[in-house]
C-alpha positions as CSV (number, residue, x, y, z in Angstrom):
1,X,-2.2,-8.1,16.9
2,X,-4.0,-10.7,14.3
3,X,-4.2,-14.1,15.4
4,X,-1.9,-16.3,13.7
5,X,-4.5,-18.7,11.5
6,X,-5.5,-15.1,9.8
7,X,-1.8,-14.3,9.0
8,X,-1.5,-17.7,7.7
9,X,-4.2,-18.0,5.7
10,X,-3.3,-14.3,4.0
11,X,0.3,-15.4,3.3
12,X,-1.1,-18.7,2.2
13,X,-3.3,-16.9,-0.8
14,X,-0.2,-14.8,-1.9
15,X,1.8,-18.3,-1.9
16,X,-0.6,-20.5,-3.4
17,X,-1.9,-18.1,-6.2
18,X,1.8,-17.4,-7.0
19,X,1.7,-13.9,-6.3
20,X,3.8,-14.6,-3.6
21,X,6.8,-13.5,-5.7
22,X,5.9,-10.1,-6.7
23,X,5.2,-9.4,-3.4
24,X,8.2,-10.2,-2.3
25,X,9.9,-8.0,-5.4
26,X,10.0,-4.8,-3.7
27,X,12.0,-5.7,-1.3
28,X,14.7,-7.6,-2.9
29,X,15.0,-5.0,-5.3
30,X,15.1,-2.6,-3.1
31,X,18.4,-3.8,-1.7
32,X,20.1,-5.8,-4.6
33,X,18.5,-2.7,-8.1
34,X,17.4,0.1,-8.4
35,X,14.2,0.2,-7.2
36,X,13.7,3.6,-5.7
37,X,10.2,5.1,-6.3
38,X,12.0,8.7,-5.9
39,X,13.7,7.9,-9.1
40,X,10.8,6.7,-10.9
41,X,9.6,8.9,-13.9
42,X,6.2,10.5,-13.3
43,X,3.0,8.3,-13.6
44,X,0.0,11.0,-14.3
45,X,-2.7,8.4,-12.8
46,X,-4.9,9.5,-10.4
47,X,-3.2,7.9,-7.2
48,X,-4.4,7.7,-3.4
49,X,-2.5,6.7,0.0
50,X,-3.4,5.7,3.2
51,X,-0.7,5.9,5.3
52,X,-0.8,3.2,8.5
53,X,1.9,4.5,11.5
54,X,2.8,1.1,11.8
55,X,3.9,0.5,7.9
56,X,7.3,-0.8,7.5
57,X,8.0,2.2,4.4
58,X,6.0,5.5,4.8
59,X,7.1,7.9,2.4
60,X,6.9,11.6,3.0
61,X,3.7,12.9,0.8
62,X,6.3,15.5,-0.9
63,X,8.2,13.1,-2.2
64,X,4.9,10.5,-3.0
65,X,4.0,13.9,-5.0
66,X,6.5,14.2,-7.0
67,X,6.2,10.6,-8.5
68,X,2.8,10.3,-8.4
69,X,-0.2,12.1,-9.0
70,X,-2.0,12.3,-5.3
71,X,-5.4,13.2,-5.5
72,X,-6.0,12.1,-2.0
73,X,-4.0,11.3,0.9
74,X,-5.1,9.7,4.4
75,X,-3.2,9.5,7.7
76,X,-5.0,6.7,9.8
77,X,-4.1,6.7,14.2
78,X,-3.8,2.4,13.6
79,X,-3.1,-0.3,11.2
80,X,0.2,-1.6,9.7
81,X,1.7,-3.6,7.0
82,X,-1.5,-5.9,6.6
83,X,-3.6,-2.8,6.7
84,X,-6.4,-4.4,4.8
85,X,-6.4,-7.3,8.0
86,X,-6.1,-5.3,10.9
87,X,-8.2,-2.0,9.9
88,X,-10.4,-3.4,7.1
89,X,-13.2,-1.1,7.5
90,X,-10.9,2.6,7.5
91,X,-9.1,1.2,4.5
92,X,-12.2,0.2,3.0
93,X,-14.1,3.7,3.9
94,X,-11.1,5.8,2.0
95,X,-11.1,3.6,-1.0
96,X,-14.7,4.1,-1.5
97,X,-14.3,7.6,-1.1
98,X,-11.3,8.1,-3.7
99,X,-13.0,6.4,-6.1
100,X,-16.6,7.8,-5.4
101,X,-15.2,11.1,-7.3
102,X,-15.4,8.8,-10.6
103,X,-18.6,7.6,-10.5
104,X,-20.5,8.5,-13.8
């Protein structure tokens, strides 16, 4: 569990940067458009995912695949939501090693 001044103070960024409305964009569209990333035509960008048991949408990697173009995905034992809080160094260790492959 994260203690509750880290929480705020991550929620506090997105809100007093602005950002805090397209984070929140996902999930209004999700249930008021047509947001569905199933739907969404084919982006050919070299795409990675780390998926967190405790995330509150975990797609299937077949269906990720079809929509995206994985060139590497992760499945972590812990970490949720606020991955990049409560497992900071396994998120950090697989982004490093996505990007390592484009190193000059």
């Amino acid at each position: 569990m994260l203690p509750k001044d880290e929480l705020l103070t991550d929620v506090m960024l997105y809100w007093a940067t602005g950002a805090i409305n397209a984070s929140f964009w996902p999930y209004y569209s999700s249930r008021h458009g047509d947001w569905a990333v199933a739907n969404s035509p084919r982006t050919e960008a070299p795409t990675a995912y780390t998926s967190f048991p405790r995330e509150i949408i975990r797609p299937p990697r077949s269906m990720a695949e079809r929509v995206l173009n994985i060139q590497r995905w992760t499945t972590t034992d812990r970490g949720g939501h606020f991955a990049a809080l409560e497992q900071p160094e396994t998120l950090a260790t697989d982004i490093r090693a996505f990007f390592k492959q484009f190193r000059g």
